[in-house]
N, C-alpha and C positions, 0 to 999 in steps of 0.2 A: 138653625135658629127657630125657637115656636114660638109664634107671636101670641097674646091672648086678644082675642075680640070679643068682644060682649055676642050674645046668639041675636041681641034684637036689632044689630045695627044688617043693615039691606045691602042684598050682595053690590050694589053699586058704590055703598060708600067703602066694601069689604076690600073692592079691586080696586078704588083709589089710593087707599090706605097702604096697601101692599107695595103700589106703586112707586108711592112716594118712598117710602121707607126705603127700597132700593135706589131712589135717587133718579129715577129716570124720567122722561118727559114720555108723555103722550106715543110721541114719535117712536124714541127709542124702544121704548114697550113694544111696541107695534111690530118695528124692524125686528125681534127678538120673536116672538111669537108668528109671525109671517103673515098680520093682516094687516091693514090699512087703518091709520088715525083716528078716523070719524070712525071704525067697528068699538077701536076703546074710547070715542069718545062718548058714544049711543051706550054701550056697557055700563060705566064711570057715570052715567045719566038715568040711567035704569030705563031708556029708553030702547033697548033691546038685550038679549039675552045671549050670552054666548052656546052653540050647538057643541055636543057632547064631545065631539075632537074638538074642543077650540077649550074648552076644561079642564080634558086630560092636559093639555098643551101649556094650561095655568098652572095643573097642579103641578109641574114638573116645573115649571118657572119659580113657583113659591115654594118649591121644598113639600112640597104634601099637602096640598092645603085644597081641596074639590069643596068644589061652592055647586049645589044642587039646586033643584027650580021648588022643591017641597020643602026647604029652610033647612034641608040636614048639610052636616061639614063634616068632613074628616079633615082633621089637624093631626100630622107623622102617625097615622095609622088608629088612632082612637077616634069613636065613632060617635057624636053627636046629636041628638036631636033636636032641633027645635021650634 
């Protein structure tokens, strides 16, 4: 599934969005990717950033979707800037 996000919304509301749309809490996410609550909950808050294994780990959760610290994305292999 490709979801469209606008380029202006902030990778924190990017990874809640994602989230929710799979239907999972917090927790679940967490249990799934292998860190702790409070990592997606400081992420989902933009109050920390995930490190480049903890993205790759997203993009493969969301089907393709790498969220960068310079605003670019790749959505299933095409390359955006923003």
């Amino acid at each position: 599934m490709i979801v469209a996000i606008p380029l202006e919304m902030e990778q924190a509301e990017i990874l809640t969005r994602l989230r929710k749309e799979k239907g999972l809490s917090q927790t679940e996410a967490a249990e799934e990717l292998g860190v702790t609550r409070q990592a997606i909950s400081k992420w989902e808050s933009g109050r920390a950033f995930p490190s480049m294994e903890k993205l790759i780990a997203l993009s493969l959760f969301h089907k393709g979707m790498v969220l960068h610290r310079k605003r670019t994305w790749i959505y299933g292999g095409q390359h955006n800037n923003g």
